[in-house]
C-alpha positions as CSV (number, residue, x, y, z in Angstrom):
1,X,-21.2,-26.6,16.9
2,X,-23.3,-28.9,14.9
3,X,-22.8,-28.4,11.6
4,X,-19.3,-28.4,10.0
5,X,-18.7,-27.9,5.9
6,X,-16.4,-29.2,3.5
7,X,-16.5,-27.8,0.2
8,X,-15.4,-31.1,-2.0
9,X,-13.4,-31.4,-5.5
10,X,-12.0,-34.5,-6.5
11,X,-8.4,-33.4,-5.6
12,X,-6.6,-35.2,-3.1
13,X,-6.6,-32.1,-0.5
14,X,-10.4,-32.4,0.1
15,X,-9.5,-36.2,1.4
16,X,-7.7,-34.6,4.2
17,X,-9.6,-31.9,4.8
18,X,-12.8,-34.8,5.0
19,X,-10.6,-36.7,7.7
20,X,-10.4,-33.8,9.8
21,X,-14.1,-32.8,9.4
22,X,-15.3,-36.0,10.4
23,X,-12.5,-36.4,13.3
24,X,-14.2,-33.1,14.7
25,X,-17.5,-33.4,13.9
26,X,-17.6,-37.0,16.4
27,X,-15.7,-35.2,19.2
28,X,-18.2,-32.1,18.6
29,X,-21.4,-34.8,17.8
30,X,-21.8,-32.4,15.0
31,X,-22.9,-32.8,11.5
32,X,-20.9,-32.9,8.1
33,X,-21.9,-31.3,4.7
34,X,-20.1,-31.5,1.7
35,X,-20.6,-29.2,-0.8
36,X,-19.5,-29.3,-4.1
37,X,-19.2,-26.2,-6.1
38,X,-19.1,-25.9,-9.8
39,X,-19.4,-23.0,-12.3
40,X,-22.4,-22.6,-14.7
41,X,-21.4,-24.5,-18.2
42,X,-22.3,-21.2,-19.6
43,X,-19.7,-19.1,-17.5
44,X,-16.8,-17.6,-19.8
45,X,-13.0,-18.1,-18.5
46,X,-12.2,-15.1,-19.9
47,X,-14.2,-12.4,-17.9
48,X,-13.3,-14.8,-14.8
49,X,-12.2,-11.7,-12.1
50,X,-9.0,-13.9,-11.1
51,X,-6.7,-16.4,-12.0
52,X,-7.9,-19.0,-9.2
53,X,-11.6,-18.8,-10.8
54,X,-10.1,-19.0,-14.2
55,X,-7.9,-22.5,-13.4
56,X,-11.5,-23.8,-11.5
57,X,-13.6,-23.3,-14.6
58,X,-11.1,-25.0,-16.8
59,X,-10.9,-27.9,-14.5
60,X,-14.5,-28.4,-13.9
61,X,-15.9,-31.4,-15.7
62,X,-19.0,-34.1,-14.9
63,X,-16.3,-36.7,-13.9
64,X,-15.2,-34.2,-11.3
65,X,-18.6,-33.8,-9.7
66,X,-19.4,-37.5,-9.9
67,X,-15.8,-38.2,-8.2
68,X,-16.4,-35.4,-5.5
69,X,-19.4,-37.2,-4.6
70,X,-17.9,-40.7,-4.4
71,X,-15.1,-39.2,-2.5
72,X,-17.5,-37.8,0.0
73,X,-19.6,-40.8,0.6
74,X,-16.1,-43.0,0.6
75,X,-14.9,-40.7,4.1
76,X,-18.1,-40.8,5.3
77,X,-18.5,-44.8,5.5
78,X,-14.8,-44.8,6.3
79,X,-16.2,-42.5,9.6
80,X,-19.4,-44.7,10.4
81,X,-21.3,-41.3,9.0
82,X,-24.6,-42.5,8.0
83,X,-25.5,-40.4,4.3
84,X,-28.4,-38.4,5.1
85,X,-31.4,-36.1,2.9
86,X,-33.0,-34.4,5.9
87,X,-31.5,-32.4,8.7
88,X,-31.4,-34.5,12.2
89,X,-30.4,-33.7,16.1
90,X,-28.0,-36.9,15.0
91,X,-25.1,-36.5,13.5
92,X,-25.0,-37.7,9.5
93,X,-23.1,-37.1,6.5
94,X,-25.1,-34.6,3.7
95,X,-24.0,-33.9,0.2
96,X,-24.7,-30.9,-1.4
97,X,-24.1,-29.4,-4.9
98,X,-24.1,-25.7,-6.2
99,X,-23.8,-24.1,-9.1
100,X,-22.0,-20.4,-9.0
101,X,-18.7,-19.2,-7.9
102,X,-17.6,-19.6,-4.7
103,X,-17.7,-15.7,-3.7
104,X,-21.7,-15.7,-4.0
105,X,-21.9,-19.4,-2.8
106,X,-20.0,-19.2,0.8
107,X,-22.3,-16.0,1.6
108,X,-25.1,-18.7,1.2
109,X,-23.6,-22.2,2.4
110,X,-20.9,-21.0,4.9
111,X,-23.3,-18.9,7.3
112,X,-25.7,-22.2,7.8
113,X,-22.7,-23.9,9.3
114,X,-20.7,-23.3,12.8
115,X,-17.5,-24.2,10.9
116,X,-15.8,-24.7,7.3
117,X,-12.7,-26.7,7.1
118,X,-10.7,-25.4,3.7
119,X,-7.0,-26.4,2.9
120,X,-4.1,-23.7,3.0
121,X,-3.6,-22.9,-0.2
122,X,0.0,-24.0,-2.2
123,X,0.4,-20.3,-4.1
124,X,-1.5,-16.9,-4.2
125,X,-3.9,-16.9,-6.9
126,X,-5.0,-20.5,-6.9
127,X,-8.2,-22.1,-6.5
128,X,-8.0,-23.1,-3.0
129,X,-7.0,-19.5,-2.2
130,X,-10.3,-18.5,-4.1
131,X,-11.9,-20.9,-1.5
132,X,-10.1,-19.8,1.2
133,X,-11.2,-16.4,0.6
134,X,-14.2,-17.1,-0.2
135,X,-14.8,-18.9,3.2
136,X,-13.3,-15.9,5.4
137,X,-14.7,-13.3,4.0
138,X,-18.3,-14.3,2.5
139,X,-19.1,-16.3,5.3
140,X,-18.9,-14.9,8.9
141,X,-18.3,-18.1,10.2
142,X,-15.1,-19.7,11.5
143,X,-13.0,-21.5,9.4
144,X,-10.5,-23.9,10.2
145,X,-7.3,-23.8,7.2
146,X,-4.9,-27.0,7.2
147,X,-1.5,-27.4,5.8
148,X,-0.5,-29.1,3.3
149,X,1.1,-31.7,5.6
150,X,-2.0,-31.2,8.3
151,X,-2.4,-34.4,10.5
152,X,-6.0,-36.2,10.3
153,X,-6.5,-35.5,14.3
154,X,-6.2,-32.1,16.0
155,X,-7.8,-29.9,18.8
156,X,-6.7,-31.8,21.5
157,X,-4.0,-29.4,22.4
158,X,-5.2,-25.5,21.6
159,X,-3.4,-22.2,21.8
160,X,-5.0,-19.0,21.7
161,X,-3.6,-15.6,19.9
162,X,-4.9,-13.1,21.9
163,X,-4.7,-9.8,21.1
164,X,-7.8,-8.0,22.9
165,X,-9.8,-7.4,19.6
166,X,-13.3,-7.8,18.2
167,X,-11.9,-10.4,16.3
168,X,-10.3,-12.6,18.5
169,X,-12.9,-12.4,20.8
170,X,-15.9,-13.4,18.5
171,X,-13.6,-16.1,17.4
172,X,-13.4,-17.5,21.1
173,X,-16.8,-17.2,21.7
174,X,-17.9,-19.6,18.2
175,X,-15.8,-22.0,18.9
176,X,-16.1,-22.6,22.7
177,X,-17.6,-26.1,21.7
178,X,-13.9,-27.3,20.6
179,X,-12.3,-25.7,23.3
180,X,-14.4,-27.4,26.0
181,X,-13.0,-30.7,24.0
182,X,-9.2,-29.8,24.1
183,X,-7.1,-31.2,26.6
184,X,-5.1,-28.5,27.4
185,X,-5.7,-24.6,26.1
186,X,-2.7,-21.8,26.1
187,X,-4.1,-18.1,25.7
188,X,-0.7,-16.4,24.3
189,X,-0.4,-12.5,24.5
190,X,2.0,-10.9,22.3
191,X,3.8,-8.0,23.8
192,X,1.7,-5.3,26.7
193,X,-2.0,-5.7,26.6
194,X,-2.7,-2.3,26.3
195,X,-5.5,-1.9,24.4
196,X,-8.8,-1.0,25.1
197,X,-10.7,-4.6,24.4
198,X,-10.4,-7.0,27.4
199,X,-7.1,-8.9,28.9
200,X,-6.1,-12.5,28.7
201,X,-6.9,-12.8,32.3
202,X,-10.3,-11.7,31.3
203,X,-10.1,-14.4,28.8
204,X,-9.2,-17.2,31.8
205,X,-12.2,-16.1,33.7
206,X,-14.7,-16.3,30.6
207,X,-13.5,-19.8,29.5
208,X,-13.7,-20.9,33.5
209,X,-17.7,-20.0,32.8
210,X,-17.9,-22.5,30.2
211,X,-15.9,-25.3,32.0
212,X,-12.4,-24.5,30.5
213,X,-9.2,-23.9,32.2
214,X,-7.0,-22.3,30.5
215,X,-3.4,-21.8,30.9
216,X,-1.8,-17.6,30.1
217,X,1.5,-17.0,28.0
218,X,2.8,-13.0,27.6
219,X,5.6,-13.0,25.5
220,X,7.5,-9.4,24.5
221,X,6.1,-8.7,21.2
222,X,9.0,-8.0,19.6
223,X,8.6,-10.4,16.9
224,X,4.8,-11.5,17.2
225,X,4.8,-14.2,14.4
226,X,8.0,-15.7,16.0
227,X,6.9,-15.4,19.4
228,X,3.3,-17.1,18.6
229,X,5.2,-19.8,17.0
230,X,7.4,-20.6,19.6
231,X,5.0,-20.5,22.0
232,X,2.8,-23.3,20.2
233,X,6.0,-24.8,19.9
234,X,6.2,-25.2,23.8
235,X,2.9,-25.9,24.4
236,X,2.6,-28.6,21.9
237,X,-0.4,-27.5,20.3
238,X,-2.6,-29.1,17.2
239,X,-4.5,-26.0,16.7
240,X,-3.7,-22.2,17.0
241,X,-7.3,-19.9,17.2
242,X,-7.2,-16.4,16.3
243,X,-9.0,-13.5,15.1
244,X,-8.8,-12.1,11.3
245,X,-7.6,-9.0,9.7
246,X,-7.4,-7.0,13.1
247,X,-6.1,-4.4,11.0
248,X,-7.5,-3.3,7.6
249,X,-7.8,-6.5,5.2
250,X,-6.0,-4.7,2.5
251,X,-3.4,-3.1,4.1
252,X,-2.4,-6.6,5.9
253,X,-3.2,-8.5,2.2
254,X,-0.7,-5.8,0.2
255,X,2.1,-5.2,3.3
256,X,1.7,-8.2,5.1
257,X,0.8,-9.1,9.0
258,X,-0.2,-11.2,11.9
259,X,-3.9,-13.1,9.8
260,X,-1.5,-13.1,6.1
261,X,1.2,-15.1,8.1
262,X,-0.8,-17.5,9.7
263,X,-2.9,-17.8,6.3
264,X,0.3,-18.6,4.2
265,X,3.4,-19.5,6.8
266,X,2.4,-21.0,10.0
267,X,3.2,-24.6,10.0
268,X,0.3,-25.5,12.7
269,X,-3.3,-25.8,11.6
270,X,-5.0,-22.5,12.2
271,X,-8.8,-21.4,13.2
272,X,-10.0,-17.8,12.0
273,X,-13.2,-15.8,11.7
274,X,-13.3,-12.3,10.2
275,X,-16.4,-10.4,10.3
């Protein structure tokens, strides 16, 4: 993982969400871009296909670029980032600025980085769910949401939802890097493995190839958002890995499930990669 991006406003999420990036990207040696996004001046609010667009295009101004940009430069002296134009083996801080929405942007941006750090968003609707969304589904690439009350430092102590799916497993697999950085990392199997994909003993012996131990947790499954919390709980974890919309996206989006709950409830910082 080499690259990791940070789409930047001037709101006081995107500090945080800059501490982390820069916290990962020197345990990963990796690289962080910043990216500010900002809607043409010629865009109208009212054909805007959702509320979280139309609050972003109200808000957007040239002060907000220009404080984005300081913001972004301020985190990366504050990391010992040195601000860089062309791409390096080393790792440096880049700035980058876009004009469009987010939906087309993060099919562009997102897939020419090994991970986007967003923040969780307060509400349904608003523009850091836009982003959010944006990130998981437009990009293909994992990305890492934090809570509102997120510590600056986190993937020393990792637990895995395992559930034997596509997902989840193509999740593993991008972000072995942080995982061969963690101290300690829980695989945690809700209820009988009894699908088709491969077992979280499976799992233990992949990992072992890179280097990782990892430690296996089956709980019943009776209450799998419960039981996944309580077993981060016991594991003291930083940082809960999963798969994405297992399920179909809309039934989980409209009904709710496992991805919706961790996207809008857990209380631990969560990694997810859908597609």
């Amino acid at each position: 993982m080499r690259v990791v991006l940070v789409p930047v406003s001037n709101r006081p999420e995107s500090k945080q969400a800059l501490a982390v990036a820069f916290h990962l990207g020197a345990r990963l040696g990796a690289s962080v871009k910043g990216c500010h996004m900002r809607p043409h001046r010629y865009d109208d609010t009212r054909f805007a296909p959702s509320t979280g667009e139309t609050e972003w295009k109200k808000r957007a101004s040239k002060s907000s670029r220009a404080e984005a940009r300081s913001l972004f430069q301020e985190m990366a002296a504050a990391a010992a980032y040195p601000l860089r134009r062309k791409a390096s083996t080393e790792p440096a801080a880049y700035w980058d600025e876009k004009v469009g929405s987010p939906a087309k942007l993060m099919g562009i941006v997102g897939p020419m980085a090994d991970l986007i750090v967003v923040n969780r968003p307060s509400r349904s609707g608003s523009i850091a769910d836009m982003f959010l969304a944006s990130a998981l589904h437009e990009s293909g690439r994992p990305v890492l949401i934090l809570p509102r009350s997120a510590q600056k430092r986190l993937g020393s102590r990792i637990c895995i939802g395992w559930n034997q799916t596509d997902e989840a497993a193509r999740t593993v697999a991008a972000v072995t890097p942080l995982l061969a950085t963690a101290d300690t990392v829980t695989i945690v199997s809700c209820g009988p493995e009894d699908r088709a994909g491969p077992k979280s003993r499976q799992l233990v012996d992949y990992l072992a190839h890179h280097g990782i131990k990892a430690d296996s947790v089956k709980t019943r499954g009776l209450d799998i958002e419960g039981e996944l919390q309580q077993a981060c709980k016991d594991a003291e974890a930083d940082l809960l890995v999963a798969g994405a919309y297992s399920k179909n996206r809309w039934r989980e989006k409209i009904l709710g499930g496992t991805t919706e709950w961790l996207i809008r409830e857990s209380k631990l910082p969560v990694l997810l990669q859908h597609g």
